[in-house]
Biopython code that builds the backbone (N, CA, C, O; Angstrom):
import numpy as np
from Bio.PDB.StructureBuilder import StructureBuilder

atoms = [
    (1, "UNK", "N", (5.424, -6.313, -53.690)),
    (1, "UNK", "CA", (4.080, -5.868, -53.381)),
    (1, "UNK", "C", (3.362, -5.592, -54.700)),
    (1, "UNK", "O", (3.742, -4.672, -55.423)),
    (2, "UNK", "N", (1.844, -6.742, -55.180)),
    (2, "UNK", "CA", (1.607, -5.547, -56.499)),
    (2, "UNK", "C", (0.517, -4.242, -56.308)),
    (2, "UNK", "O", (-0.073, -3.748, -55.348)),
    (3, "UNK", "N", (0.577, -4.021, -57.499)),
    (3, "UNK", "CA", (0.270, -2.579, -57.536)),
    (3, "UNK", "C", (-1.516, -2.575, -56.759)),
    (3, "UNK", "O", (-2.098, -1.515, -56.525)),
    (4, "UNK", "N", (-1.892, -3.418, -56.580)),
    (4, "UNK", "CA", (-2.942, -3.526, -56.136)),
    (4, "UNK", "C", (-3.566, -3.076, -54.861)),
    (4, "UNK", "O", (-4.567, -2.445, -54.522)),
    (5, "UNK", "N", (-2.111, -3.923, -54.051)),
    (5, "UNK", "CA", (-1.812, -3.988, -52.510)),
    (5, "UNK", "C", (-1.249, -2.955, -52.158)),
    (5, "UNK", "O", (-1.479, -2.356, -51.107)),
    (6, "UNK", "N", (-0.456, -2.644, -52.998)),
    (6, "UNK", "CA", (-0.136, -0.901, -52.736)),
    (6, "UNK", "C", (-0.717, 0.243, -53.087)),
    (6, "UNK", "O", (-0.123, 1.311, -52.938)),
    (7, "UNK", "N", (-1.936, 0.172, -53.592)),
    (7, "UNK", "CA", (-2.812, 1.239, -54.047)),
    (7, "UNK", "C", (-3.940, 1.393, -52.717)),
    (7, "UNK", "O", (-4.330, 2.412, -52.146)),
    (8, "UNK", "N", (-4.288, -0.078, -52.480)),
    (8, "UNK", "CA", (-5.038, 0.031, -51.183)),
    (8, "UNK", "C", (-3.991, 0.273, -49.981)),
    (8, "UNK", "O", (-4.545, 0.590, -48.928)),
    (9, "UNK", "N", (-2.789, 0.197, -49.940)),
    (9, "UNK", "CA", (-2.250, 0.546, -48.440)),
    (9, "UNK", "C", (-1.846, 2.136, -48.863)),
    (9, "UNK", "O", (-1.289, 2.806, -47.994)),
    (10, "UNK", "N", (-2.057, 2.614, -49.886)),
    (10, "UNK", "CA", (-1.341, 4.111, -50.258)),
    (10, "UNK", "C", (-3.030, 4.589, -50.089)),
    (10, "UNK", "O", (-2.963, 5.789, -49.826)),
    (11, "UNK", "N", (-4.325, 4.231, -50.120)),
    (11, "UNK", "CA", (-5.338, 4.909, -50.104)),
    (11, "UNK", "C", (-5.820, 4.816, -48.470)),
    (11, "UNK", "O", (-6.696, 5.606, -48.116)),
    (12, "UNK", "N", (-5.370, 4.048, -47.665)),
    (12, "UNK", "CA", (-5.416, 3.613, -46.158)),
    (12, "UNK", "C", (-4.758, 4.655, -45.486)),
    (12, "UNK", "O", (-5.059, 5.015, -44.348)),
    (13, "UNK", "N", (-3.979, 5.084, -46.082)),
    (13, "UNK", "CA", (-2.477, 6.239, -45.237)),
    (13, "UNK", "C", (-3.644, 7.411, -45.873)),
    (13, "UNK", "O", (-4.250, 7.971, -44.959)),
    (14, "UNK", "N", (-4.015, 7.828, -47.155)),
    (14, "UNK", "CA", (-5.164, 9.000, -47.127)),
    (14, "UNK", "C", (-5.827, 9.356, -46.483)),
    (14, "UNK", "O", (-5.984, 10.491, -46.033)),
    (15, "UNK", "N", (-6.438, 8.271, -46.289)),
    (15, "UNK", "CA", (-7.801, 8.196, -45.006)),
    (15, "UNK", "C", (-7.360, 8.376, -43.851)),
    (15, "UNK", "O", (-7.876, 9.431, -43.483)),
    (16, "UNK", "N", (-6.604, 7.919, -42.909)),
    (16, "UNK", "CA", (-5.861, 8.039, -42.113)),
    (16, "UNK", "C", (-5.544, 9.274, -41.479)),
    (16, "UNK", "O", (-5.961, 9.945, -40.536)),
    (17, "UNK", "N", (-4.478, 9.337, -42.513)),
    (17, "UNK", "CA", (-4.098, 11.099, -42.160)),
    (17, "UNK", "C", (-5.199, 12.199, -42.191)),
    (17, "UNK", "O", (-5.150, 13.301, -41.643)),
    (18, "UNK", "N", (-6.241, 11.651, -42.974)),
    (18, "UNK", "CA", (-7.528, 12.503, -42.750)),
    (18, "UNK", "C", (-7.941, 12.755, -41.652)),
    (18, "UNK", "O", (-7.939, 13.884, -41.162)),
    (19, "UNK", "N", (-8.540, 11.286, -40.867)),
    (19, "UNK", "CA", (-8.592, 11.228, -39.746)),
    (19, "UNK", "C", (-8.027, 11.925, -38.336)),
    (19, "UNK", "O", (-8.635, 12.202, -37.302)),
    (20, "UNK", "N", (-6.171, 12.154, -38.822)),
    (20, "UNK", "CA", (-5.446, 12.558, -38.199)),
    (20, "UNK", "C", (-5.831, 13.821, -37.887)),
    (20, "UNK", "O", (-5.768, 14.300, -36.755)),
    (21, "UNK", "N", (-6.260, 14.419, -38.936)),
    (21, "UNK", "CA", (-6.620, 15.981, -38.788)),
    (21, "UNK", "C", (-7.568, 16.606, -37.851)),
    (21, "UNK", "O", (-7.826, 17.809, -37.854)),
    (22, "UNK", "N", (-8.202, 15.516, -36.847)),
    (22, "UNK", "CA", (-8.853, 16.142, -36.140)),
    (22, "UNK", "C", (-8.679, 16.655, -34.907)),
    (22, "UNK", "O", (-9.034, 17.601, -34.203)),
    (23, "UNK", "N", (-7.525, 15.004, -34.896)),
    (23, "UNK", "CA", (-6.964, 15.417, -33.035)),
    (23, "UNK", "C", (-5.466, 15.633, -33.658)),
    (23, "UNK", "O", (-4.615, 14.748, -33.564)),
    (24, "UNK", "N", (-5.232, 16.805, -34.261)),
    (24, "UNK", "CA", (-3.784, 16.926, -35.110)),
    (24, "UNK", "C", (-2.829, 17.896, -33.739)),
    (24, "UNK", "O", (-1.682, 17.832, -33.299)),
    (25, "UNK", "N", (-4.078, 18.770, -33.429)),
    (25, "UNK", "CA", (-3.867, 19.632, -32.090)),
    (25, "UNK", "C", (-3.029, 19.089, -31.423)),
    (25, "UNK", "O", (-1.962, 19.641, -31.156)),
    (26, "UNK", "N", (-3.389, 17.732, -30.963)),
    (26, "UNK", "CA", (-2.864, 17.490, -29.594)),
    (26, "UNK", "C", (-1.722, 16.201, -29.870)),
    (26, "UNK", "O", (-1.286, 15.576, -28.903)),
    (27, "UNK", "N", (-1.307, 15.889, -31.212)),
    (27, "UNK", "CA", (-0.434, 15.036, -31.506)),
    (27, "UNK", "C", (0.384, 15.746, -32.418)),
    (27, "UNK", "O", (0.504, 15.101, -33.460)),
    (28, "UNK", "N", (1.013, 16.857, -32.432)),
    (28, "UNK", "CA", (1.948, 17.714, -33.500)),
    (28, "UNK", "C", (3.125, 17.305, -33.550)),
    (28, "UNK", "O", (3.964, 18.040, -34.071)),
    (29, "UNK", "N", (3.523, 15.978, -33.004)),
    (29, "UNK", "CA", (4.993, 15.856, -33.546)),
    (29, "UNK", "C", (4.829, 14.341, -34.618)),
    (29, "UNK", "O", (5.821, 13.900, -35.199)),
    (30, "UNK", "N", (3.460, 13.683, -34.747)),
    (30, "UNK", "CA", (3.013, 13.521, -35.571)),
    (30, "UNK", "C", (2.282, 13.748, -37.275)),
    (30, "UNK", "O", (1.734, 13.127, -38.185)),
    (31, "UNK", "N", (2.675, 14.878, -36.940)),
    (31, "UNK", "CA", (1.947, 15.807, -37.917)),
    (31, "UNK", "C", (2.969, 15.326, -39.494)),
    (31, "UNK", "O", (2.630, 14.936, -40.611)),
    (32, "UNK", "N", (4.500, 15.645, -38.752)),
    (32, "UNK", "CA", (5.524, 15.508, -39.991)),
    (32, "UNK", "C", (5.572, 14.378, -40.580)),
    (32, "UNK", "O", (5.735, 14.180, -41.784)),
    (33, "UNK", "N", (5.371, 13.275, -39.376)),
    (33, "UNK", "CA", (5.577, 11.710, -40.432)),
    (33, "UNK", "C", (3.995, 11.669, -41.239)),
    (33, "UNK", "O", (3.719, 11.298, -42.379)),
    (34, "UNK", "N", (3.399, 12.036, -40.495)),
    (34, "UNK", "CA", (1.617, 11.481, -41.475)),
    (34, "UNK", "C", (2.013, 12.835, -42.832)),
    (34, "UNK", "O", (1.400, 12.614, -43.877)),
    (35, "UNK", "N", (2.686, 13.776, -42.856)),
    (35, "UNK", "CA", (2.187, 14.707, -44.287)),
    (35, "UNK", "C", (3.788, 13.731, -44.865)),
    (35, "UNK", "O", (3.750, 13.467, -46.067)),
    (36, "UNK", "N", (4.538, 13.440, -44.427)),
    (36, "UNK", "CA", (5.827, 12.587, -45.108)),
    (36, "UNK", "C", (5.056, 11.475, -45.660)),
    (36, "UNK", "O", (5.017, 11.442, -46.890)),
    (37, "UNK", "N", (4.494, 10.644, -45.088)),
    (37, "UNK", "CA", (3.711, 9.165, -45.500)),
    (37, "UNK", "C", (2.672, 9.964, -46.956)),
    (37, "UNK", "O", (2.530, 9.240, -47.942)),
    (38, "UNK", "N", (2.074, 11.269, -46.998)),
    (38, "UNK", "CA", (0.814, 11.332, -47.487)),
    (38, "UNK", "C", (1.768, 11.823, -48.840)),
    (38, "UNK", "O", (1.392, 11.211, -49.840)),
    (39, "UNK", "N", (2.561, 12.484, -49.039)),
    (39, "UNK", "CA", (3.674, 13.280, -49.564)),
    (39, "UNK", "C", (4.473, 11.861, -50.560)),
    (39, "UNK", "O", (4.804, 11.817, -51.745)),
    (40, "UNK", "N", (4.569, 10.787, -49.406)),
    (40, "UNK", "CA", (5.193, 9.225, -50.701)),
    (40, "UNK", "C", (3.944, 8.935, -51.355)),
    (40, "UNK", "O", (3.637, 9.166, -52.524)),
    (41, "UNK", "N", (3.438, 8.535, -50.675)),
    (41, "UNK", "CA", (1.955, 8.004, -51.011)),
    (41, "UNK", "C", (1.476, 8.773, -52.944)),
    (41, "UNK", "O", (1.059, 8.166, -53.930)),
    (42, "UNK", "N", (1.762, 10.118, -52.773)),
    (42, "UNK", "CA", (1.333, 10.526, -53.937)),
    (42, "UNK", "C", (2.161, 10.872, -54.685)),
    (42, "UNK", "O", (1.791, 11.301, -55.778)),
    (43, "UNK", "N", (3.266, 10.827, -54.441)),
    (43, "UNK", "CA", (4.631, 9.654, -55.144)),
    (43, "UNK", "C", (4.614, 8.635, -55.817)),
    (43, "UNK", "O", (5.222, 8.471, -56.875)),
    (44, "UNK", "N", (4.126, 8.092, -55.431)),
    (44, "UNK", "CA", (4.078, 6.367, -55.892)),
    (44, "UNK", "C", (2.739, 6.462, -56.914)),
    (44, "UNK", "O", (2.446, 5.918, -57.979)),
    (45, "UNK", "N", (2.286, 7.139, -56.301)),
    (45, "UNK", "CA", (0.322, 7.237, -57.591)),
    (45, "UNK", "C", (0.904, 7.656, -59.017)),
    (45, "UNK", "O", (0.968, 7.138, -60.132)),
    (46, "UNK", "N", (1.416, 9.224, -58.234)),
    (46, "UNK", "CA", (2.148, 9.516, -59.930)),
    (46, "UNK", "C", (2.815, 9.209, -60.822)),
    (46, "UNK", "O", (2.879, 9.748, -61.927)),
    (47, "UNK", "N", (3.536, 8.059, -60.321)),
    (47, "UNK", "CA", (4.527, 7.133, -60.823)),
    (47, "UNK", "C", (3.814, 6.174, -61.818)),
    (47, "UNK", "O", (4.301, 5.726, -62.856)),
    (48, "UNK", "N", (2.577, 5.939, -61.316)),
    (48, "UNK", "CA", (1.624, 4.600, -62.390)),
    (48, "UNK", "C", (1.479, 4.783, -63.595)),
    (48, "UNK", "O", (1.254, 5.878, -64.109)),
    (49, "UNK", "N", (1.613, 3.541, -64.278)),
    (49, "UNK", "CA", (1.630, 4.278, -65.741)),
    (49, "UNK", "C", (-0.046, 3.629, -66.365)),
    (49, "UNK", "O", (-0.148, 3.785, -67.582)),
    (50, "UNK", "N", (-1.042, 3.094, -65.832)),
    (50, "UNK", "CA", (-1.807, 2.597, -65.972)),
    (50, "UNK", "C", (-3.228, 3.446, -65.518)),
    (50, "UNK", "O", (-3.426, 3.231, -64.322)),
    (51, "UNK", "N", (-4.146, 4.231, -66.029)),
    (51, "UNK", "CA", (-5.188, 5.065, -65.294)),
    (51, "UNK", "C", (-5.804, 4.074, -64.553)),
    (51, "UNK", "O", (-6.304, 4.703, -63.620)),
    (52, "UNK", "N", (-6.149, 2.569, -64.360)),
    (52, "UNK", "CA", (-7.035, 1.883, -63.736)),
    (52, "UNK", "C", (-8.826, 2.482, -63.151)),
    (52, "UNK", "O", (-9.478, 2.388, -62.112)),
    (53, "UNK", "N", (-9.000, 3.007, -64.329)),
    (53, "UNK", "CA", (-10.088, 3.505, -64.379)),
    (53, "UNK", "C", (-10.150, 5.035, -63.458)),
    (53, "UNK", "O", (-11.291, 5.455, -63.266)),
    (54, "UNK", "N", (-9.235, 5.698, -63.008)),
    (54, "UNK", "CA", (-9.165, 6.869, -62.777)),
    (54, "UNK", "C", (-8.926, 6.763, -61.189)),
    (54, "UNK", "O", (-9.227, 7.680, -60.424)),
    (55, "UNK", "N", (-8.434, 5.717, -60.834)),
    (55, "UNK", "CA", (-8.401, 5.658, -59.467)),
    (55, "UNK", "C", (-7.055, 5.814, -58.957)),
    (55, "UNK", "O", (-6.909, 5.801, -57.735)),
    (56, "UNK", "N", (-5.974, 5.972, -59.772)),
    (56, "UNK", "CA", (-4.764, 6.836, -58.931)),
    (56, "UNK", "C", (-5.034, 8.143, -59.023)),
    (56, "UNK", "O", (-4.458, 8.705, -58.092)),
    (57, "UNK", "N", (-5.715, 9.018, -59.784)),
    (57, "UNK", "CA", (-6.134, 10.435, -59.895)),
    (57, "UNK", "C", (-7.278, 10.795, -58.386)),
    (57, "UNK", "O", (-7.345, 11.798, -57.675)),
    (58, "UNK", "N", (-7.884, 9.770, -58.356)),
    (58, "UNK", "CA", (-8.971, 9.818, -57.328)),
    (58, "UNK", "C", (-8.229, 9.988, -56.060)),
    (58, "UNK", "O", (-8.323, 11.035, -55.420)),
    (59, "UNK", "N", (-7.305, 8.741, -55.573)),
    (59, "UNK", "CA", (-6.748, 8.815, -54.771)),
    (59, "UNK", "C", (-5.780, 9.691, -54.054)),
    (59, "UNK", "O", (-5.622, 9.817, -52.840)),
    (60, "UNK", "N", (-5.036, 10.392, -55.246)),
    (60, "UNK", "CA", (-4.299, 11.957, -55.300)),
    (60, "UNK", "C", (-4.915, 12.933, -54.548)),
    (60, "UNK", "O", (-4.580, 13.669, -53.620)),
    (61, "UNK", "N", (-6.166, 12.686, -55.371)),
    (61, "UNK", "CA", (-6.910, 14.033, -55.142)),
    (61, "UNK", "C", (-7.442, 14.239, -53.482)),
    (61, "UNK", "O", (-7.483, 15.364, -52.985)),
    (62, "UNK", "N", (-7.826, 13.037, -52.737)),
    (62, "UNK", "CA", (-7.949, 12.347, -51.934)),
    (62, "UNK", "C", (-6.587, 12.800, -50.799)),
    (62, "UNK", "O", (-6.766, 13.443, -49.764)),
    (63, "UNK", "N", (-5.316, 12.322, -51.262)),
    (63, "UNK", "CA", (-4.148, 13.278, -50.546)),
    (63, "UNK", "C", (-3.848, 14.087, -50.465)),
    (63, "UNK", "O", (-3.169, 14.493, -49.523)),
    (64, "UNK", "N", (-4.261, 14.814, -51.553)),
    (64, "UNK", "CA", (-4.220, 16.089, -51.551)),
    (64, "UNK", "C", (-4.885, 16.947, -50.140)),
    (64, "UNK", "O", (-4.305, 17.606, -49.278)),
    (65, "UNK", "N", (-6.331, 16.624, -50.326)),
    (65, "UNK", "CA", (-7.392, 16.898, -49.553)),
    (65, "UNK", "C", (-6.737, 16.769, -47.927)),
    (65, "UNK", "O", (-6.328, 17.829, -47.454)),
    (66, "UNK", "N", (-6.642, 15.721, -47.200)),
    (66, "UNK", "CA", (-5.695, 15.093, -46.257)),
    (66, "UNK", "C", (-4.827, 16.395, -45.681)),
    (66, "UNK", "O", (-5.053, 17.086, -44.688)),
    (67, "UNK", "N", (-3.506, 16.499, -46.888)),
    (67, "UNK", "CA", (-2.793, 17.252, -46.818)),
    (67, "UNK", "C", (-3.029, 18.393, -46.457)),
    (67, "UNK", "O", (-2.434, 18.961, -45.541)),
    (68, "UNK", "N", (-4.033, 18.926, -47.212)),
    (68, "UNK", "CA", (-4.766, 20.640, -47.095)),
    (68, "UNK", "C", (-5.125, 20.560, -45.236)),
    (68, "UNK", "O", (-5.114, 21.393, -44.330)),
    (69, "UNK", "N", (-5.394, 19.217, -45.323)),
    (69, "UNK", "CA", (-6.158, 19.171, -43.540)),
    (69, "UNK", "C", (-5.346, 18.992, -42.503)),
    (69, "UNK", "O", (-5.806, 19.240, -41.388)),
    (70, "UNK", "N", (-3.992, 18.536, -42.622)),
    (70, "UNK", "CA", (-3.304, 18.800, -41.892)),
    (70, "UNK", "C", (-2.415, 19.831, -41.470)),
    (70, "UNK", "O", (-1.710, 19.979, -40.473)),
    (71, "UNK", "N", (-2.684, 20.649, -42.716)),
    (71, "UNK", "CA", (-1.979, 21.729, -42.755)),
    (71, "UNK", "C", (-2.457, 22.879, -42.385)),
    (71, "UNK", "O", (-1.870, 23.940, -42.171)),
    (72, "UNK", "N", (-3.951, 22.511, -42.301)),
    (72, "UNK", "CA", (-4.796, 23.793, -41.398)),
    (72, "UNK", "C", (-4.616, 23.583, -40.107)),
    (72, "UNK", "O", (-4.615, 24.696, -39.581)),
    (73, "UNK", "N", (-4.439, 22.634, -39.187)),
    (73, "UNK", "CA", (-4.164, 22.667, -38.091)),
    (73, "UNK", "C", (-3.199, 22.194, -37.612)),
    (73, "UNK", "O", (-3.184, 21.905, -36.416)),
    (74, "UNK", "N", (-2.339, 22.029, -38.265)),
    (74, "UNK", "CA", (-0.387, 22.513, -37.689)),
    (74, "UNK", "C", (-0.332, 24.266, -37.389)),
    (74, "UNK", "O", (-0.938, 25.218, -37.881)),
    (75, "UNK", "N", (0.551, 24.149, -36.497)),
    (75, "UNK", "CA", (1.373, 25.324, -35.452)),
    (75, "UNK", "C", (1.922, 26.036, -36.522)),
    (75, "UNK", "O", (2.630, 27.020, -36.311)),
]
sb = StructureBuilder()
sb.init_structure("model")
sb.init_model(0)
sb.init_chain("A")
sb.init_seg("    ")
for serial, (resi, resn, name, xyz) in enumerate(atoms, 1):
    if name == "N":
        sb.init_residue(resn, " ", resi, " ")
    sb.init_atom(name, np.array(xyz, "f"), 0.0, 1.0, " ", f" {name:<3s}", serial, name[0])
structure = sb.get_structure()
């Protein structure tokens, strides 16, 4: 996979799990794989050794965000 294709499928799972956060309520045994997926995801960013103009930092920051949101509305 290059790093390309995996920067856009690692920024797709961000968004996503963002998304997730709204109807997180009523899908909570979902909750663990989407913060596991968001949790590799910014794994793999930190791993780059290339800034590509600041867009693995962007994208972090981005999971981060996600993260914070799923974690407000988990049990």
């Amino acid at each position: 996979m290059t790093g390309r294709w995996r920067f856009t499928c690692l920024l797709a799972v961000a968004f996503a799990a963002g998304g997730l956060a709204v109807t997180a309520a009523a899908e909570e045994p979902h909750l663990a794989q989407a913060l596991t997926a968001l949790q590799d995801a910014h794994g793999y960013l930190a791993q780059t050794r290339d800034n590509k103009g600041g867009h693995p930092q962007k994208a972090m920051a981005l999971i981060e965000q996600a993260e914070a949101e799923l974690r407000a509305v988990s049990p």
